[in-house]
PDB file of N, CA, C and O in Angstrom:
ATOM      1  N   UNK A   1      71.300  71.164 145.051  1.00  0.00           N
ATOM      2  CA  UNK A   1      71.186  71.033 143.614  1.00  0.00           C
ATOM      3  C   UNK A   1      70.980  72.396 142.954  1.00  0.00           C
ATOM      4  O   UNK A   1      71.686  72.810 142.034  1.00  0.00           O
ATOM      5  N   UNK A   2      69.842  73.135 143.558  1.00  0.00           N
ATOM      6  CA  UNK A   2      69.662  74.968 142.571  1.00  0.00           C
ATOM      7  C   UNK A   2      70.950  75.361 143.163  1.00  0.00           C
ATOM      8  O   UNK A   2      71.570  75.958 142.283  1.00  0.00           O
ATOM      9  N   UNK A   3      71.779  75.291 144.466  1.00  0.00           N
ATOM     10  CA  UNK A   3      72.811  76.219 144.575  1.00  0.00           C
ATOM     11  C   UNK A   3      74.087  75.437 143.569  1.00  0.00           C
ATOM     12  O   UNK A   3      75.036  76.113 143.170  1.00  0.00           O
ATOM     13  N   UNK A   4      74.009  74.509 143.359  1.00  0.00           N
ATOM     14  CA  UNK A   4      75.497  74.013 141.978  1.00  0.00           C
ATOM     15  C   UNK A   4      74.762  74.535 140.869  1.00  0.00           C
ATOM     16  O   UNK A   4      75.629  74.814 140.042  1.00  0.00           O
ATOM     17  N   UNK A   5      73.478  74.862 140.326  1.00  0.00           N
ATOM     18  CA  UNK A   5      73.136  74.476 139.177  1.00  0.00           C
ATOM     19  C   UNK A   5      73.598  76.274 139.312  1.00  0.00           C
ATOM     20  O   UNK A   5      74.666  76.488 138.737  1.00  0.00           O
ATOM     21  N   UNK A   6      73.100  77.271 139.826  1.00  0.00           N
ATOM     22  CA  UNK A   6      73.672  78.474 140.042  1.00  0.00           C
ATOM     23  C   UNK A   6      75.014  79.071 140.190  1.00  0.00           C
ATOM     24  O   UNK A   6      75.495  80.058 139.633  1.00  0.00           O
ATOM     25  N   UNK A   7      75.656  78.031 141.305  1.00  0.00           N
ATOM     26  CA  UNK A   7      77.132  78.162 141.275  1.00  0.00           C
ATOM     27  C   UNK A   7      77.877  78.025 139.538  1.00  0.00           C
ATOM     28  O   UNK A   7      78.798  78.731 139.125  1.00  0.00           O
ATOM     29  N   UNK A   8      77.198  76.975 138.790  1.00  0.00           N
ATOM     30  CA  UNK A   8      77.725  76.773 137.506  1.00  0.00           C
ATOM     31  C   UNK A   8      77.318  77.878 136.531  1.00  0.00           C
ATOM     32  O   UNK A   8      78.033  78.076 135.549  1.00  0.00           O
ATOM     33  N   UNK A   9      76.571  78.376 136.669  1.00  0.00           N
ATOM     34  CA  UNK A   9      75.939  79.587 135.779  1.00  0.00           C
ATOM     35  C   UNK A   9      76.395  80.733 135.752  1.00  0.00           C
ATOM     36  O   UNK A   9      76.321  81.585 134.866  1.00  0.00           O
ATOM     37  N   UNK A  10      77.083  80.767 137.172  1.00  0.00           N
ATOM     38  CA  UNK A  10      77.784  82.320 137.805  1.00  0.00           C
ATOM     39  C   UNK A  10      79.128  81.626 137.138  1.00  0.00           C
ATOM     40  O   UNK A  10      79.404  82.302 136.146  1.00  0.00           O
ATOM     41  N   UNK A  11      79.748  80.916 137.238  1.00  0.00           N
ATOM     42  CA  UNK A  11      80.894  80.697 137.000  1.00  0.00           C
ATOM     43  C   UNK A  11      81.501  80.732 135.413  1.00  0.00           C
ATOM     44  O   UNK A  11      82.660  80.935 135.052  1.00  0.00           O
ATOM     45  N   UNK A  12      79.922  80.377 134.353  1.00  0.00           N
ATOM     46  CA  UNK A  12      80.372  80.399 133.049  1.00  0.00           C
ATOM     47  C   UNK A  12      80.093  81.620 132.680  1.00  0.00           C
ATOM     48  O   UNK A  12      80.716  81.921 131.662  1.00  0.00           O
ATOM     49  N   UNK A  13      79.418  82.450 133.080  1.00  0.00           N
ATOM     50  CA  UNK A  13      79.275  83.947 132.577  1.00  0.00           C
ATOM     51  C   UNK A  13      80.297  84.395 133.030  1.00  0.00           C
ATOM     52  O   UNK A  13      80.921  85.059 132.201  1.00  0.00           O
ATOM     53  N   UNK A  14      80.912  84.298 134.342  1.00  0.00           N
ATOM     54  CA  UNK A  14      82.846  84.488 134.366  1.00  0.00           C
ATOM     55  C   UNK A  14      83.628  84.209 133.836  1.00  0.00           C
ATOM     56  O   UNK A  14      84.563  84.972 133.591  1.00  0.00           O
ATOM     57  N   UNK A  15      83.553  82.813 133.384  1.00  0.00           N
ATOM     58  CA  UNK A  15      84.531  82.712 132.475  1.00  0.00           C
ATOM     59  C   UNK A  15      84.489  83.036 130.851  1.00  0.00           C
ATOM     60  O   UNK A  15      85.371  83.119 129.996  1.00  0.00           O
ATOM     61  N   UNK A  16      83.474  83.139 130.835  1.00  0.00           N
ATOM     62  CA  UNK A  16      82.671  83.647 129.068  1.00  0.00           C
ATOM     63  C   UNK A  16      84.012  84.742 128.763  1.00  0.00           C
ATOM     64  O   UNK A  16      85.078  84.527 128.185  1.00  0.00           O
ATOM     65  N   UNK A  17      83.466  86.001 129.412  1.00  0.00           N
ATOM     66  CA  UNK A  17      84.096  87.097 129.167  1.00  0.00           C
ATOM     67  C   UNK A  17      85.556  87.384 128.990  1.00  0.00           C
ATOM     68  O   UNK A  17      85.859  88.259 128.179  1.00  0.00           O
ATOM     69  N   UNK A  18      86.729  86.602 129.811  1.00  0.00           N
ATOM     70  CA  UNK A  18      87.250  86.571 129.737  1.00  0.00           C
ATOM     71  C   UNK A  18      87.671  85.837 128.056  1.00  0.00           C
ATOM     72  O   UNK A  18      88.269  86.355 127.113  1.00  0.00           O
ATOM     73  N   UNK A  19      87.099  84.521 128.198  1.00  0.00           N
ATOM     74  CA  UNK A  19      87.647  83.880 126.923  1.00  0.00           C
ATOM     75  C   UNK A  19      87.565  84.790 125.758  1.00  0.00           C
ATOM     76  O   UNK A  19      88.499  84.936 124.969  1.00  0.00           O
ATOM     77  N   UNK A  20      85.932  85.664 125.627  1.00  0.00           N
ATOM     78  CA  UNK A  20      85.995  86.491 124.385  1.00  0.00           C
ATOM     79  C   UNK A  20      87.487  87.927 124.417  1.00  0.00           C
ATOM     80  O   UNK A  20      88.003  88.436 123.423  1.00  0.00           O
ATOM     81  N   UNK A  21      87.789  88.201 125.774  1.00  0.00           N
ATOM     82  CA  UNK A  21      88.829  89.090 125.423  1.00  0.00           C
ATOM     83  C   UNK A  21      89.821  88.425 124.918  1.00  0.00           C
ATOM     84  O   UNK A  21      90.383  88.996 123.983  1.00  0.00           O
ATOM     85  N   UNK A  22      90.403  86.969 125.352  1.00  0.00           N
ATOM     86  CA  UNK A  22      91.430  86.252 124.494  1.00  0.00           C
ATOM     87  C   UNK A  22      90.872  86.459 123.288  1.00  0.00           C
ATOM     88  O   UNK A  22      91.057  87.653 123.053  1.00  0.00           O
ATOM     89  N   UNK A  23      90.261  85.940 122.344  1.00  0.00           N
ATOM     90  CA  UNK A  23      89.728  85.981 121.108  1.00  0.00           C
ATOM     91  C   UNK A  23      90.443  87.386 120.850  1.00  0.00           C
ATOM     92  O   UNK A  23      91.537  87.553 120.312  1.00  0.00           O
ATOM     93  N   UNK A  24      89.578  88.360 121.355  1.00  0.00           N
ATOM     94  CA  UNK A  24      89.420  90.171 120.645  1.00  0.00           C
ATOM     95  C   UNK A  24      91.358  89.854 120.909  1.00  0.00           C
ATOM     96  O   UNK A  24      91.953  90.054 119.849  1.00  0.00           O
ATOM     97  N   UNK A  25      92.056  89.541 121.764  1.00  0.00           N
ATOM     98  CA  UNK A  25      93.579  90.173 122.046  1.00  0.00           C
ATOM     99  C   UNK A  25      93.748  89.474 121.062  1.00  0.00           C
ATOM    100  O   UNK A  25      94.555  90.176 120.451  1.00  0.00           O
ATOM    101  N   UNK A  26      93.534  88.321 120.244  1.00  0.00           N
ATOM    102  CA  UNK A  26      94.536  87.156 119.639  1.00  0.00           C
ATOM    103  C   UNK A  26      94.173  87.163 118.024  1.00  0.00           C
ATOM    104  O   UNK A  26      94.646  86.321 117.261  1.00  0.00           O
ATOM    105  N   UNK A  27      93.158  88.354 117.538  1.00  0.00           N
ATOM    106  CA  UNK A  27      92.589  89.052 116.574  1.00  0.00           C
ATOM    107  C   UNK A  27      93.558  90.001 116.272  1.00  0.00           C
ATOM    108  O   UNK A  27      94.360  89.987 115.338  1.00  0.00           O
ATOM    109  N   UNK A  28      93.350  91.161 117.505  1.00  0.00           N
ATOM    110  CA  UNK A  28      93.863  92.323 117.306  1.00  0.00           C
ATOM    111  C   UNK A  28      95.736  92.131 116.868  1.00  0.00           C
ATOM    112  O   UNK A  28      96.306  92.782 115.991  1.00  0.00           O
ATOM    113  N   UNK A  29      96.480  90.910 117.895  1.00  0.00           N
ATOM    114  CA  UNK A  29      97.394  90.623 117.405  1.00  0.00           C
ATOM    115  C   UNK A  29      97.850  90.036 115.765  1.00  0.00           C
ATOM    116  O   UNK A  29      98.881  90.379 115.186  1.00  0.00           O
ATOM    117  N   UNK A  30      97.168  89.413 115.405  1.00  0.00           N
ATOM    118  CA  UNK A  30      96.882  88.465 114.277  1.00  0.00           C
ATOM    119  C   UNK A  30      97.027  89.668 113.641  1.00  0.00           C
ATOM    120  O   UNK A  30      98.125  90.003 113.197  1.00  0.00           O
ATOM    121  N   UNK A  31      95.777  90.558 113.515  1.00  0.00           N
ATOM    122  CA  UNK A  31      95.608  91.942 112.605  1.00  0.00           C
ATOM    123  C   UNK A  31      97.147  92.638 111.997  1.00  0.00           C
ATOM    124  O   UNK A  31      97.728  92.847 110.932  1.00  0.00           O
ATOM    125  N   UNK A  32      97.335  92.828 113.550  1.00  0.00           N
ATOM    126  CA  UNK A  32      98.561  93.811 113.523  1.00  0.00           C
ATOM    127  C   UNK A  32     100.205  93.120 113.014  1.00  0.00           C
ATOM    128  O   UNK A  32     101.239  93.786 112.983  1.00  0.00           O
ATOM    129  N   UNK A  33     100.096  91.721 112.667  1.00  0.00           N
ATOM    130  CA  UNK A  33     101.210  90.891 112.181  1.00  0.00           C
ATOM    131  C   UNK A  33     100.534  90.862 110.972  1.00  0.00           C
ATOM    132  O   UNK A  33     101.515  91.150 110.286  1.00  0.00           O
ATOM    133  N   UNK A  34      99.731  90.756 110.246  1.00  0.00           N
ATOM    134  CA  UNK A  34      99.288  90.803 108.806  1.00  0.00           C
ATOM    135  C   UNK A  34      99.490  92.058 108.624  1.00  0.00           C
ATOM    136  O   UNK A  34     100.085  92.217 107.558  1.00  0.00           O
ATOM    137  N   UNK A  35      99.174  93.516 109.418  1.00  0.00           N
ATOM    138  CA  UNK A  35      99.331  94.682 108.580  1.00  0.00           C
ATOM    139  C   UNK A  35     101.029  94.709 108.669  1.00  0.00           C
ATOM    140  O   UNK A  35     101.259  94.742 107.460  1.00  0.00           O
ATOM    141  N   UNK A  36     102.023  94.714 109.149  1.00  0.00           N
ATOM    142  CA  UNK A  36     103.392  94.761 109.315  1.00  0.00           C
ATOM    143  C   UNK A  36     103.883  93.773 107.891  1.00  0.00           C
ATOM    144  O   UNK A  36     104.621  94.196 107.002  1.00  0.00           O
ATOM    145  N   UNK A  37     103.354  92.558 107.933  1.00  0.00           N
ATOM    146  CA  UNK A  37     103.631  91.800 106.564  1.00  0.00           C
ATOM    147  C   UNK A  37     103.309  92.285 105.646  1.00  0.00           C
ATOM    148  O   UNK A  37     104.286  92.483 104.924  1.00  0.00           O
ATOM    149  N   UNK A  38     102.045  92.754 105.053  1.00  0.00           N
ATOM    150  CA  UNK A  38     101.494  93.807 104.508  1.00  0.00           C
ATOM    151  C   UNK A  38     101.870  94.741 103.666  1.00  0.00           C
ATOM    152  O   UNK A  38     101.556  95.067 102.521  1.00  0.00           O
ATOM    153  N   UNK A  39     103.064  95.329 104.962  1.00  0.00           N
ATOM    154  CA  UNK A  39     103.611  96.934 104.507  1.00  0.00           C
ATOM    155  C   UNK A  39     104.942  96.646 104.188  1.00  0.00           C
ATOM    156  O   UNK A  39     105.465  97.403 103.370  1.00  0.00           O
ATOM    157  N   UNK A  40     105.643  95.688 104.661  1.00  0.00           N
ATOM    158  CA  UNK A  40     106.603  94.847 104.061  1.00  0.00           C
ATOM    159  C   UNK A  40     106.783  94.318 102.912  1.00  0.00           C
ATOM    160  O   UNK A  40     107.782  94.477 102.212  1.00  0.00           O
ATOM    161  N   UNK A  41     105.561  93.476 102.583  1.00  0.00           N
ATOM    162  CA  UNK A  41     105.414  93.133 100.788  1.00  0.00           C
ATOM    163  C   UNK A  41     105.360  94.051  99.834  1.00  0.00           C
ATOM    164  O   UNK A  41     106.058  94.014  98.821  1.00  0.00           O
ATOM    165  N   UNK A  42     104.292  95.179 100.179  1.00  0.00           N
ATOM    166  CA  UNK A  42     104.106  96.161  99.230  1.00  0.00           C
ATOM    167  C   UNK A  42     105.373  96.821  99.105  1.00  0.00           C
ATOM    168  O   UNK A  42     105.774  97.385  98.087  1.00  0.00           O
ATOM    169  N   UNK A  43     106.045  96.707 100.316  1.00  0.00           N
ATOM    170  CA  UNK A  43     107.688  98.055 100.040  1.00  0.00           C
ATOM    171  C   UNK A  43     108.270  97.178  99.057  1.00  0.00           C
ATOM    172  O   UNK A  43     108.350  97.563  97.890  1.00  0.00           O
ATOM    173  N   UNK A  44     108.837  95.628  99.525  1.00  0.00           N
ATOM    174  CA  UNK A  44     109.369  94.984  98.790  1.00  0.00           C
ATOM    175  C   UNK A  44     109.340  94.987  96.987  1.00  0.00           C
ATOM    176  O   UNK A  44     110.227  95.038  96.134  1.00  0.00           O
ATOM    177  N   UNK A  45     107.690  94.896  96.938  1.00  0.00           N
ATOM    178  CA  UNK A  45     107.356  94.650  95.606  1.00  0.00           C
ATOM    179  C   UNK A  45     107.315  96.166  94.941  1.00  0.00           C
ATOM    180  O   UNK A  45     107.105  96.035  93.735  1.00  0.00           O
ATOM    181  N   UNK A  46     107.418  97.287  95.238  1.00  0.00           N
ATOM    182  CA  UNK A  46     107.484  98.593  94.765  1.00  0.00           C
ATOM    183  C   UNK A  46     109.226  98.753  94.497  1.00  0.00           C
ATOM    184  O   UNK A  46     109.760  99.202  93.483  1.00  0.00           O
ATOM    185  N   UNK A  47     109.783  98.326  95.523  1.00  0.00           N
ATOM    186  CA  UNK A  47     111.109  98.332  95.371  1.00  0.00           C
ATOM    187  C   UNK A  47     111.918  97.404  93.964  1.00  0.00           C
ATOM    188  O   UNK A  47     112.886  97.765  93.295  1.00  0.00           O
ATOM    189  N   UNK A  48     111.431  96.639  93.900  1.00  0.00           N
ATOM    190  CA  UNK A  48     111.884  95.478  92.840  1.00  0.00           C
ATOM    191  C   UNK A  48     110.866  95.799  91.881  1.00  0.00           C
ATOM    192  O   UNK A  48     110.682  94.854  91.114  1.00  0.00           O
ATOM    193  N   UNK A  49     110.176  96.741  91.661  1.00  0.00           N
ATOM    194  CA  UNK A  49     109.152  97.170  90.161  1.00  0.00           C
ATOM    195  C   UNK A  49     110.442  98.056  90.081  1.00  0.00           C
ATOM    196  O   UNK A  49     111.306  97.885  89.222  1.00  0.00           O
ATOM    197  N   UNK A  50     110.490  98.948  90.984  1.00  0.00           N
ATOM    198  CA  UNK A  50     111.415 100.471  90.513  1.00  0.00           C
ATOM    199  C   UNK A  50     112.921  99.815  90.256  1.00  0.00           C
ATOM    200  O   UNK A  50     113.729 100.493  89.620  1.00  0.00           O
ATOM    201  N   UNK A  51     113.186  98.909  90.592  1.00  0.00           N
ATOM    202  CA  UNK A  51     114.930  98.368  90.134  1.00  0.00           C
ATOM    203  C   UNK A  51     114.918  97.854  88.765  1.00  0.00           C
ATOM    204  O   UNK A  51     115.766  98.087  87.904  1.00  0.00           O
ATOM    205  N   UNK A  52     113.420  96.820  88.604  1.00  0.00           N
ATOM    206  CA  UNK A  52     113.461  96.383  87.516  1.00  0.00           C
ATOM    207  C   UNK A  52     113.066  97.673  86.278  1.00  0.00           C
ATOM    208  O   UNK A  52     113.216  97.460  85.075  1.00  0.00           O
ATOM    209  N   UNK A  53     112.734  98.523  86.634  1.00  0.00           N
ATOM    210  CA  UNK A  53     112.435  99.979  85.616  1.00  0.00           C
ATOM    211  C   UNK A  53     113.435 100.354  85.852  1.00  0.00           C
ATOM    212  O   UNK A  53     114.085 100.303  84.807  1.00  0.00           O
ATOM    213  N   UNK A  54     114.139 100.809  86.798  1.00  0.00           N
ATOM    214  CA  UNK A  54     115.729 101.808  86.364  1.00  0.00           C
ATOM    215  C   UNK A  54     116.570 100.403  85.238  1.00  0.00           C
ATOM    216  O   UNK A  54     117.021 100.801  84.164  1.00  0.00           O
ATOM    217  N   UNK A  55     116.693  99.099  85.523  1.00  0.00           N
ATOM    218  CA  UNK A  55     117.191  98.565  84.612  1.00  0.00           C
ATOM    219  C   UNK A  55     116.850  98.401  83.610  1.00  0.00           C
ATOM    220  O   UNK A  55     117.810  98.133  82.887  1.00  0.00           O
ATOM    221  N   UNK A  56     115.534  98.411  82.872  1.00  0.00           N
ATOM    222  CA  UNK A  56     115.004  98.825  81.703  1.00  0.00           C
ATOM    223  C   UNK A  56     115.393  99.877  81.053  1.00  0.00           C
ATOM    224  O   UNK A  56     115.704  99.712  79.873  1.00  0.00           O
ATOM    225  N   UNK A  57     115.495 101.467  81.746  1.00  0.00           N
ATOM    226  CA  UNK A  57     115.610 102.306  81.403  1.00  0.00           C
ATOM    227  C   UNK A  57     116.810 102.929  80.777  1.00  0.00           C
ATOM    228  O   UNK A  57     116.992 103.779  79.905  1.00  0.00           O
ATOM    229  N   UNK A  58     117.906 101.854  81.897  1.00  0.00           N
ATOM    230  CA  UNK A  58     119.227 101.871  81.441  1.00  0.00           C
ATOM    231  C   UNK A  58     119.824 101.107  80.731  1.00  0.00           C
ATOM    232  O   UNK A  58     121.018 101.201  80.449  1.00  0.00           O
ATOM    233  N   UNK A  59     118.732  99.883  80.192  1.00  0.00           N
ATOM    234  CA  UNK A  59     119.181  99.621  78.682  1.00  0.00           C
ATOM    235  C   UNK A  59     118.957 100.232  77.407  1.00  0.00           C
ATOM    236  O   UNK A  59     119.706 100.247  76.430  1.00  0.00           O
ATOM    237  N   UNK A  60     117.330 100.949  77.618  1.00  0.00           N
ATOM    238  CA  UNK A  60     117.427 101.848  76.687  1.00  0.00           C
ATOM    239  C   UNK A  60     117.941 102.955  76.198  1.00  0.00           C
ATOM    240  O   UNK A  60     117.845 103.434  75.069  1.00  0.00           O
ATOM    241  N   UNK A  61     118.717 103.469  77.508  1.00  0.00           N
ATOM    242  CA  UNK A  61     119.917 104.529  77.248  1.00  0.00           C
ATOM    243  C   UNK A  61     120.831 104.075  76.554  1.00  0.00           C
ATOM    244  O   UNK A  61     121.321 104.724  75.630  1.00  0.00           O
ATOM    245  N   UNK A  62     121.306 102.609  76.957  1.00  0.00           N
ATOM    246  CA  UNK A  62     122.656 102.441  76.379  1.00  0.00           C
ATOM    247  C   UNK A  62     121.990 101.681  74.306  1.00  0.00           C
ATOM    248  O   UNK A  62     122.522 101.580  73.201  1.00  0.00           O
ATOM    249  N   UNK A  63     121.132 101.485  74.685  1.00  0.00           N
ATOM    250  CA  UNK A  63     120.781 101.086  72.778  1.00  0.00           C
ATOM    251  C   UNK A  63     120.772 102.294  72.399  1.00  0.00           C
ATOM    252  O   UNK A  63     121.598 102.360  71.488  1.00  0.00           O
ATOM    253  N   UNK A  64     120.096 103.763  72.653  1.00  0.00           N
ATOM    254  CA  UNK A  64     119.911 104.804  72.154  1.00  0.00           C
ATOM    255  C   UNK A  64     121.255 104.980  71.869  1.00  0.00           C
ATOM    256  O   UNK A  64     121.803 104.914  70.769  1.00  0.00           O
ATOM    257  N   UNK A  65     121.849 105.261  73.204  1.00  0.00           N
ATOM    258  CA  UNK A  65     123.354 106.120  72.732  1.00  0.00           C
ATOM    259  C   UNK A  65     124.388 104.729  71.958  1.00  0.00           C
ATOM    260  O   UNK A  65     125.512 104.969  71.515  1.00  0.00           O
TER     261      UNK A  65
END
């Protein structure tokens, strides 16, 4: 009975550690697919501010002239 109740104790502090590195890997992944989306949106949305301003700009050229 103390050697299972031990055998089980050794065995969940083995497996503990491992599970928290899944966690930290499945974070760090998670992280690194939100920063890539991230840097993607912001290009996107900088890109389509600056198209929608050159087309502004080039209507007001053509009312001026």
């Amino acid at each position: 009975m103390i050697l299972h109740s031990c055998y089980g104790a050794s065995s969940l502090s083995k497996q503990e550690p491992s599970y928290l590195a899944i966690i930290y890997y499945e974070v760090r992944y998670l992280g690194f697919l939100l920063s890539i989306f991230y840097q993607v949106v912001i290009i996107e949305i900088l890109h389509f501010k600056r198209s929608v301003f050159d087309s502004y700009a080039y209507c007001l050229r053509q009312c001026i002239v």
